[in-house]
N, C-alpha and C positions, 0 to 999 in steps of 0.2 A: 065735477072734474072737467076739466078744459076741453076740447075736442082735440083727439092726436095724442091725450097723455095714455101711457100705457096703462093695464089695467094691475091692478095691486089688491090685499086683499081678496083670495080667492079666486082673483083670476088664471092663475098658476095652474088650478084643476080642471079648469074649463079649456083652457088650451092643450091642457095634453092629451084630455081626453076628445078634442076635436084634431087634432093632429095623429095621433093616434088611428083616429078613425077613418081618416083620409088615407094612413100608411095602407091601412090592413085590407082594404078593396074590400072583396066579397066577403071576406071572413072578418065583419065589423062587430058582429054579436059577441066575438071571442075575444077581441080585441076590447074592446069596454068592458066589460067581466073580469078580464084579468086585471086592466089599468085599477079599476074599482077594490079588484080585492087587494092588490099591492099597496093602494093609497091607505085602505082601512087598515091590513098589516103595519105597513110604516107610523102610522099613527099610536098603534097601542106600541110597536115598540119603543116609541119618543117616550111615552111614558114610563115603560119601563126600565128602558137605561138612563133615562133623568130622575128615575127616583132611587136606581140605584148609583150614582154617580151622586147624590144628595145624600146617600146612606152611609159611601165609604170615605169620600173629601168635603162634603160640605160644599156651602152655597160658593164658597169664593173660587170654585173648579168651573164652573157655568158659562164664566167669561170667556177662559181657556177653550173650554167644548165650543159652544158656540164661534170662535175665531177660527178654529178649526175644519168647523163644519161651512162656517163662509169662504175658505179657501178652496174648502174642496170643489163648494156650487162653483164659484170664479172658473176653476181651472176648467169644469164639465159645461161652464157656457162657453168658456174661449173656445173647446174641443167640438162646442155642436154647431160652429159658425162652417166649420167642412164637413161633418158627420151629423148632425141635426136633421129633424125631418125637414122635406121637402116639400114648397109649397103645392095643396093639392087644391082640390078643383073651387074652391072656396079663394082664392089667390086671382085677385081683380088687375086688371092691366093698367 
């Protein structure tokens, strides 16, 4: 990967879970605990509304869901450019 390209591939949970941990000051232990159990949550639920989404429309609904679900990330990155976390102490001049 180039130097400067952002990171893709799993880089998604390592940034939140270090922003995150930048937000929460003293209470970082609670703050990774929860990020951790929300990501595992999220996860089994992907599977199981995409196997029920494959149960009741079939594979050609997938397209639909996922356009959906990419507009929704779009809207919640334009909204975290003012409401996003804030650079913390890992934030170089």
């Amino acid at each position: 990967m180039p130097p400067g390209s952002p990171p893709v591939l799993g880089g998604a949970a390592t940034q939140l879970q270090t922003a995150s941990a930048d937000a929460a000051g003293s209470g970082v232990d609670l703050a990774n605990a929860m990020v951790t159990t929300v990501w595992n949550g999220a996860i089994a639920a992907g599977g199981i509304l995409g196997g029920l989404l494959l149960d009741h429309f079939g594979a050609g609904a997938f397209p639909w869901a996922v356009l959906a679900l990419s507009l929704l990330a779009l809207g919640i990155a334009f909204r975290a450019d003012r409401h996003g976390f804030p650079p913390g102490p890992r934030m170089h001049a």
